[in-house]
C-alpha positions in Angstrom: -11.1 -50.3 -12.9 -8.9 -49.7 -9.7 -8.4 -46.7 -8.1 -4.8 -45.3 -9.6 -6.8 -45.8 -12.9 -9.7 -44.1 -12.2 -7.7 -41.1 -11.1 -5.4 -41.1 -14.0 -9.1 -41.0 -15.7 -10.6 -38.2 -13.6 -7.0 -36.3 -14.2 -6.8 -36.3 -18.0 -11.0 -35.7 -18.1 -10.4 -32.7 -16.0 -7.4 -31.6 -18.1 -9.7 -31.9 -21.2 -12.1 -29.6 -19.9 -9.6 -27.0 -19.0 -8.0 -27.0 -21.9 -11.7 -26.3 -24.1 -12.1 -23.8 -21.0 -9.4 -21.6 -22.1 -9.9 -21.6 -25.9 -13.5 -21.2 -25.8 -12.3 -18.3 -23.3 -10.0 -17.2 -26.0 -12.7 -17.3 -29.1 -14.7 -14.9 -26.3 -11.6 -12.6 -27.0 -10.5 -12.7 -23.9 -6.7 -10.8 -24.0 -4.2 -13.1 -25.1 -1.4 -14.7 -22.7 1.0 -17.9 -22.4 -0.5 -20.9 -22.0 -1.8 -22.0 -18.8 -1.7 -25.3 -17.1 -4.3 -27.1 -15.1 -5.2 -26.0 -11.8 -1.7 -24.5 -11.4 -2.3 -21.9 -14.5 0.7 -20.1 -15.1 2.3 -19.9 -11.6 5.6 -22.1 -12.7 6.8 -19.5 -14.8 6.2 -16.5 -12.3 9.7 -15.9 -10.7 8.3 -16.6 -7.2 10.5 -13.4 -5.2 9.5 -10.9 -7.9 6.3 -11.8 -10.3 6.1 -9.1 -11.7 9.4 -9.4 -13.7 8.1 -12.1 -15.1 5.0 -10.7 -16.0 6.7 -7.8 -18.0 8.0 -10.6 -20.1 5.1 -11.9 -21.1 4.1 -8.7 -21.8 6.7 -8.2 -24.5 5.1 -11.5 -26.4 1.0 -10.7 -25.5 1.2 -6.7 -25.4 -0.2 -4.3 -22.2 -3.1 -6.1 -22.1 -3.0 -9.7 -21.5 -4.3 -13.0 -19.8 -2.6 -14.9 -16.8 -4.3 -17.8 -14.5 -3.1 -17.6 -10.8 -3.9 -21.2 -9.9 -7.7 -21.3 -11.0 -8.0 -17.4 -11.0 -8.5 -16.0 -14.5 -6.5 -12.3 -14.3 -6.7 -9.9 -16.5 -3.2 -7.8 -15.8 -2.5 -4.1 -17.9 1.0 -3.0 -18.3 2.4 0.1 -18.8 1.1 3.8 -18.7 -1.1 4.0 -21.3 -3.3 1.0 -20.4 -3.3 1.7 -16.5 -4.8 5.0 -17.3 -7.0 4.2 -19.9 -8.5 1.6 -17.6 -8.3 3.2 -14.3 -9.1 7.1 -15.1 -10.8 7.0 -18.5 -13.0 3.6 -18.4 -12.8 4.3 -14.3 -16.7 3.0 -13.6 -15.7 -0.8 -15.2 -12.9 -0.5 -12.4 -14.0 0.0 -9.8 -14.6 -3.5 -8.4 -12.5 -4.8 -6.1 -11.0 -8.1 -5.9 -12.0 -10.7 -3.1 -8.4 -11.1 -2.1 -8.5 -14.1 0.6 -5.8 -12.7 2.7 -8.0 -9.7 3.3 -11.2 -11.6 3.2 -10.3 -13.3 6.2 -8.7 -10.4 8.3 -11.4 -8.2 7.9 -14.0 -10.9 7.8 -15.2 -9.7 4.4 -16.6 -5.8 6.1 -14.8 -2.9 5.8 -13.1 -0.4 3.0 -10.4 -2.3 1.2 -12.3 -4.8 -0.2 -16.1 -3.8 -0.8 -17.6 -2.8 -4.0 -20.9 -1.7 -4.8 -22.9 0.1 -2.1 -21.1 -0.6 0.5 -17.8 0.7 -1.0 -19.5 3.8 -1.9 -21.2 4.3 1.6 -17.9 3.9 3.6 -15.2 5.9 1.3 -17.6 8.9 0.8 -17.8 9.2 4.5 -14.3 7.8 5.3 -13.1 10.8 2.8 -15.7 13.6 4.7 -14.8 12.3 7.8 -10.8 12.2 7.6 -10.8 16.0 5.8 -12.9 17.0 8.8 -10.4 16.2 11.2 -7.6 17.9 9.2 -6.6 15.2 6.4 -4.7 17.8 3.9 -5.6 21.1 6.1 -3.6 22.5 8.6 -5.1 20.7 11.6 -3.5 17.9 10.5 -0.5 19.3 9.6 -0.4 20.9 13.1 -0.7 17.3 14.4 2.3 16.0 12.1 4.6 19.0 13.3 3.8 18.0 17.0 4.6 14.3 16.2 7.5 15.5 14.4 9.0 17.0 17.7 8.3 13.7 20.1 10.2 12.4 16.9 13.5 14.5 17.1 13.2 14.1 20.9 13.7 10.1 20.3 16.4 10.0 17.7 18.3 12.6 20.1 18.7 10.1 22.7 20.7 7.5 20.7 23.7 10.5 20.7 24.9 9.6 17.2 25.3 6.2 17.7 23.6 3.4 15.7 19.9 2.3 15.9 17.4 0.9 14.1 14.8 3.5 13.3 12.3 1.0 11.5 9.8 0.8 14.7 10.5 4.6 16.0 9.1 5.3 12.5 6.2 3.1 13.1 5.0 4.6 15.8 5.5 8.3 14.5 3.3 7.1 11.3 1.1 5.4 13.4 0.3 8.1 16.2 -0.7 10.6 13.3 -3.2 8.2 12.2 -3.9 7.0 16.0 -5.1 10.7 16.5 -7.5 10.9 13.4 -9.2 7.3 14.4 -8.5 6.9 18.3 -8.5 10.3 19.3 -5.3 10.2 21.3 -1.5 9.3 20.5 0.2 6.6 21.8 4.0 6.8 24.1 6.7 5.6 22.0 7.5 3.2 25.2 4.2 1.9 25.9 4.5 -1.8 25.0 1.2 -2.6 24.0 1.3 0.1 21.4 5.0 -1.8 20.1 3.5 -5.2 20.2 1.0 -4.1 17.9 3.6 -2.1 15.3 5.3 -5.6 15.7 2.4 -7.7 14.1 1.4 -5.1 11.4 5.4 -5.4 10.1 5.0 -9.5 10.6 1.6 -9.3 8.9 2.9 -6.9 5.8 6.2 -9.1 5.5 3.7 -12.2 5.4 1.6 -10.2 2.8 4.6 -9.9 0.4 6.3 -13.3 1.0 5.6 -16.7 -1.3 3.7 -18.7 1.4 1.2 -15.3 1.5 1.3 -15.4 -1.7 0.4 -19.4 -2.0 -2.5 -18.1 0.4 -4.3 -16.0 -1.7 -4.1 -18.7 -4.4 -5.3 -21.8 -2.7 -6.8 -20.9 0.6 -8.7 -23.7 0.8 -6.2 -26.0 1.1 -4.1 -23.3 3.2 -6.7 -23.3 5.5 -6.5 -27.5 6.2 -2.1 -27.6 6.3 -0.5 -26.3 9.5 2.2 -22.9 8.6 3.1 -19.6 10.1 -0.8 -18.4 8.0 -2.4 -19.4 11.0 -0.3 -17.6 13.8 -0.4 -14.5 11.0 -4.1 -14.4 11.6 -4.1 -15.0 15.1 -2.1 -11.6 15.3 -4.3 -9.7 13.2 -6.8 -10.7 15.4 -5.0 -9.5 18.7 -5.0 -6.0 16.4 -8.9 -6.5 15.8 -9.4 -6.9 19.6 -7.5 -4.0 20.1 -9.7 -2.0 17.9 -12.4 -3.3 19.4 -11.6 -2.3 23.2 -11.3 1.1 21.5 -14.7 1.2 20.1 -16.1 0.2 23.4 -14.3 3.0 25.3 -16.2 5.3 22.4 -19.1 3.6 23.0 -19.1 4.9 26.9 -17.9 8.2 26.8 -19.9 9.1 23.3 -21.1 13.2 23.1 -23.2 13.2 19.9 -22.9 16.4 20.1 -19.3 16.8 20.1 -17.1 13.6 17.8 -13.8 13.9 19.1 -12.5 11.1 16.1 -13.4 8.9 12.9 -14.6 6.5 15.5 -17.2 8.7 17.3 -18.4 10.3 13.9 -18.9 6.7 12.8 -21.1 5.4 15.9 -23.1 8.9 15.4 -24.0 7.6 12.4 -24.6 4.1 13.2 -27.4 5.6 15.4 -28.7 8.1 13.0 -29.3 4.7 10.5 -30.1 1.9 13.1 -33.5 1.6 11.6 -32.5 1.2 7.7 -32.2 -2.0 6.8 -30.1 -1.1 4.0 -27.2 0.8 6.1 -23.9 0.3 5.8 -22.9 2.0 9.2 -22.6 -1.2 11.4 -20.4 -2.5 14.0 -18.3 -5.5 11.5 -17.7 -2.5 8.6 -16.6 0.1 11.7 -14.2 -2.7 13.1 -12.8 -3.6 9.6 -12.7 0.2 8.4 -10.6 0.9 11.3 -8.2 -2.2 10.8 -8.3 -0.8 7.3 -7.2 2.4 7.8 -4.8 1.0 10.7 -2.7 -1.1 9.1 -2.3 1.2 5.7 -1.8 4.4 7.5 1.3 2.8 9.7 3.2 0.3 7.8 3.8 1.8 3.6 4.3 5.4 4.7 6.6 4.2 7.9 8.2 1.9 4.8 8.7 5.0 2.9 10.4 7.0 5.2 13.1 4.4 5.9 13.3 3.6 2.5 14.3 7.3 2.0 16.5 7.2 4.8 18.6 4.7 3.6 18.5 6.7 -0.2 20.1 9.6 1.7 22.8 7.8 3.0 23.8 6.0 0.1 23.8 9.0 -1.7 25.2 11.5 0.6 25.8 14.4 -1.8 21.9 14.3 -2.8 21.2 14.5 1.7 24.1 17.3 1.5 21.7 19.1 -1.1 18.6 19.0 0.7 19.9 20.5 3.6 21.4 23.3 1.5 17.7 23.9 0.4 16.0 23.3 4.3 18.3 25.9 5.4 17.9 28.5 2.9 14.2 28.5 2.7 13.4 27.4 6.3 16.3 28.6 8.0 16.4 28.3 11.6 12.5 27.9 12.1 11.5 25.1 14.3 9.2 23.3 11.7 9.0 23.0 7.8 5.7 24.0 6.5 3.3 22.1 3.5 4.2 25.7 2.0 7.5 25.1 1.8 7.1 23.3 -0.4 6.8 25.2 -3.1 10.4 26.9 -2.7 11.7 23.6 -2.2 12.0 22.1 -5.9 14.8 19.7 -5.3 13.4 18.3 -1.9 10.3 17.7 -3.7 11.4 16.2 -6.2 13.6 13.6 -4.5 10.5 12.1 -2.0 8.4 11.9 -5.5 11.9 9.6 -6.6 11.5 8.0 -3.5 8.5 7.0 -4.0 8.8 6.0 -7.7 11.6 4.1 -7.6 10.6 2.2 -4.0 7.0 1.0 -6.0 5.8 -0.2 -2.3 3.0 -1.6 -4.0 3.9 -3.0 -7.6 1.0 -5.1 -8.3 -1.5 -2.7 -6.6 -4.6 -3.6 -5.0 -6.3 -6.4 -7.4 -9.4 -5.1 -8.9 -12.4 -7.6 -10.5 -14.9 -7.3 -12.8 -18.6 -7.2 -11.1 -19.8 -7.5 -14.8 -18.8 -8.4 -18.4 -17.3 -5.5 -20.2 -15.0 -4.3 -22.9 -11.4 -3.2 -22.9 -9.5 -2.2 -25.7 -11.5 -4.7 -28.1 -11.1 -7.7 -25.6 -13.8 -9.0 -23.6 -13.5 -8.8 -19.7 -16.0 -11.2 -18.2 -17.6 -11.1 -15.0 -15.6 -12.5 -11.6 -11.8 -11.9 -13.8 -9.5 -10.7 -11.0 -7.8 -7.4 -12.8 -4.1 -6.4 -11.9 -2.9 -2.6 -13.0 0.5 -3.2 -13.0 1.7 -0.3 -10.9 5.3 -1.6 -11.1 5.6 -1.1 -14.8 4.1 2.4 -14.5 6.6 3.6 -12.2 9.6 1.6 -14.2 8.5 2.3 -17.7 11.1 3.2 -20.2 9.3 5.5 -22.0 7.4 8.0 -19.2 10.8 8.0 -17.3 14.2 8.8 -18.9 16.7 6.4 -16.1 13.6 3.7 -14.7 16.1 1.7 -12.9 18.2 4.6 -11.5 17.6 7.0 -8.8 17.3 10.1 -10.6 16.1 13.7 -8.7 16.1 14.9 -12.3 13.1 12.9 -13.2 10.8 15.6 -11.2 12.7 18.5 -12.1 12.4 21.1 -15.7 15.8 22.4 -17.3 15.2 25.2 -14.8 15.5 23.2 -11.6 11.8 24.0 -11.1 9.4 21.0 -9.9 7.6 19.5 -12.7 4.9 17.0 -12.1 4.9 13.5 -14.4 1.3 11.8 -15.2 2.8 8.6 -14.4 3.7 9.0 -11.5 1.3 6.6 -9.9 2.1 5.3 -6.0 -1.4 5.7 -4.6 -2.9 3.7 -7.6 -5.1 6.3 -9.7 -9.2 7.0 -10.4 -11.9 6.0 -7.9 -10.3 3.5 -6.3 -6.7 6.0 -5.6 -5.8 5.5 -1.7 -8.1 7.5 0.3 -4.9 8.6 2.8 -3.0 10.0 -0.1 -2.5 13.8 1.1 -2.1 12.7 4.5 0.5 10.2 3.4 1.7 12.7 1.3 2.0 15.4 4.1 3.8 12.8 6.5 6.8 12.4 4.0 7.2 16.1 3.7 7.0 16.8 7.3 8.9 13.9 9.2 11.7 13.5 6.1 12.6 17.1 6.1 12.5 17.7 10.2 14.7 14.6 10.5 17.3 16.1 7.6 16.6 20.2 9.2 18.7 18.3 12.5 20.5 16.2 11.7 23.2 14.0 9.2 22.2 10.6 8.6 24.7 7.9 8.0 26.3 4.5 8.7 28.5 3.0 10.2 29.8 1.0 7.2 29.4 3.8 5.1 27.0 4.1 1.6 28.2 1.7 -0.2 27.0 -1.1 2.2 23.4 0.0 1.7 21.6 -2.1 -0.7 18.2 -0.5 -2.3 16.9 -3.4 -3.7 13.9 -5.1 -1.6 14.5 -7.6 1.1 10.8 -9.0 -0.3 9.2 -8.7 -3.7 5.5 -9.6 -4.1 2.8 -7.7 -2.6 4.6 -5.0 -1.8 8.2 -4.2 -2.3 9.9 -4.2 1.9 12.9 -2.4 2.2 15.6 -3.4 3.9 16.9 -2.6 7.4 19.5 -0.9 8.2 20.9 0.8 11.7 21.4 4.1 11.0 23.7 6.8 12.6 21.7 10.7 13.3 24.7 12.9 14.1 23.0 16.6 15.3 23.4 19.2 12.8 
């Protein structure tokens, strides 16, 4: 037999065995789903710039809970309120895994936050979460710190005297030096060029994340890792990051006071000496480097992301930014900073950064999660190593939780009253025990920065709103805004 047979052979053999794969799979009562292919699964007919639109499709066929292969991974993806909760609040212990994404596999080196599970994920977040509310996350220290980045933030946007400028990387580094201060102890000059280089990769790296060829990475990085592309310069700048985190620890390292933890960095080497002799510890330098990266990279780029995305809502919708001001000036008035107690009095403000939020869906597919046993869902058998997608994109679009999905709509956070009401689906940060630990810092940021940028001043552009398009510039990973140069005329 020569060879172009014997592959032909080896092809239709391995075909075969897929094929019995996935209905002995389905008489295991795995969800139901479209039918797969070999070693590509269902990828062909995934809309490769938004996924998840295909994906609700399906849905309408196989129902909220249904089966998808992503190349040879078996995923398990829920759709819609009711199944998101039901899995992620009410079943939350099943859950809790979380998937070995290979894009964040390799940046972290496997250590760290995002991605661990078991004992390690419960060791890091519980002290991640004691450690960040320490240093202010959610109490007034911290809001302290956001007012005071607030002003160097006013200062900046001053200097461009109405004219037109990009604000993506001034956000950045206003997002970034809040976070800077809870992990490096100190806030970084908007000029100082190491500091931009770095905001520079962790946009490069998140518009990566959320492109095809990312994508493509995550589902065959083994042969990613053997062809030459852009993936290898990506990780060769989150590795000028790590080294920057690194030269940070080491500067910890020589100037450490036990008795006095200045950061998350210090508290964390206190307590990698405190456990140096259990072998069983998960407070070692790799998960202190990759907790940091963690914490890095999500506390600049999605709330940064926000806050532009919100920008260019206001200006597009100029009578809804005429509004807001209306209600900064008569609760605030001419006090030099808005308070987290503000918010209370300031229903419609509210409500619009909740829409922003809602109808951006930075994140639609949310972090994957993965079964780290066999369980039950709904009558369907989930077994072990299944990557598990909460569709977060069809909880913040769904038809029935929100009365306009596809339409920017204040009114969706507000009663017949004008008071702010709260909405169950209303799911950003993911929800249950794996919910973003930064949440009420992220949450404090938007307030802060979005209304001390609208108390001073009236954002526009110079081809007016109609030129501003709110649709993604990328769709997979997470949904990336668009740029626009934007005009902040003093108020």
């Amino acid at each position: 037999m020569d060879l172009s047979a014997s592959l032909i052979l080896a092809g239709l053999i391995f075909a075969l065995l897929w094929l019995l794969s996935v209905k002995s799979s389905r008489k295991d009562r795995l969800p139901p789903g479209p039918f797969a292919l070999p070693l590509i699964g269902n990828l062909p007919q995934l809309d490769k710039n938004a996924p998840f639109k295909s994906i609700l499709k399906f849905s309408e066929i196989h129902g909220p809970v249904m089966t998808l292969y992503l190349g040879w991974q078996r995923t398990v993806v829920l759709v819609g309120y009711d199944a998101v909760k039901e899995a992620l609040v009410d079943q939350a212990e099943d859950f809790t895994g979380r998937g070995p994404l290979p894009f964040l596999v390799k940046a972290t080196k496997g250590y760290g936050l995002g991605i661990s599970n078991g004992e390690r994920w419960r060791q890091l977040r519980r002290f991640t979460l004691t450690t960040l509310r320490d240093f202010g996350m959610g109490r007034k220290g911290m809001e302290e710190w956001i007012q005071e980045e607030s002003t160097h933030l006013i200062n900046r946007v001053n200097t461009f005297k109405a004219k037109p400028f990009d604000p993506s990387f001034l956000l950045s580094c206003t997002v970034s030096n809040v976070i800077c201060c809870l992990v490096f102890g100190q806030r970084f000059c908007y000029d100082d060029e190491q500091f931009l280089h770095l905001l520079r990769l962790i946009s490069q790296v998140l518009t990566f994340a959320s492109s095809p060829l990312g994508q493509l990475y995550n589902l065959f990085p083994w042969i990613m890792e053997r062809l030459p592309g852009y993936h290898h310069t990506v990780f060769s700048q989150i590795n000028v990051v790590r080294e920057f985190i690194k030269a940070r620890i080491q500067e910890h390292k020589d100037t450490l006071d036990p008795s006095s933890p200045r950061d998350y960095i210090d508290c964390f080497l206190i307590r990698m000496d405190q456990e140096k002799d259990i072998s069983t510890t998960e407070f070692h330098y790799e998960n202190l480097v990759s907790t940091v990266l963690n914490l890095f990279l999500a506390g600049t780029e999605s709330t940064s992301s926000t806050i532009r995305y919100a920008l260019s809502v206001l200006i597009k919708h100029p009578n809804i930014q005429e509004k807001i001001q209306q209600e900064i000036d008569s609760v605030i008035g001419h006090r030099s900073y808005p308070r987290m107690e503000d918010r209370k009095s300031l229903h419609f403000t509210d409500a619009v950064i909740h829409e922003v939020q809602r109808f951006l869906d930075f994140v639609p597919f949310s972090l994957p999660h993965y079964a780290l046993r066999d369980f039950s869902f709904r009558g369907y058998m989930i077994p072990k190593n299944t990557a598990i997608i909460p569709l977060l994109h069809s909880v913040l679009k769904e038809e029935k939780q929100w009365a306009t999905p596809w339409t920017f709509n204040p009114q969706h956070f507000l009663d017949q009253a004008g008071n702010f009401k709260k909405s169950p689906s209303f799911m950003p940060f993911a929800a249950g025990k794996r919910a973003c630990v930064g949440e009420s810092l992220a949450r404090m940021e938007l307030f802060i920065f979005l209304l001390s940028l609208l108390k001073n001043f009236t954002l526009s552009c110079s081809d007016g709103p109609d030129s501003i398009n709110l649709t993604p510039e990328y769709s997979s990973f997470a949904n990336v805004p668009r740029r626009y140069e934007i005009i902040a005329t003093p108020r």
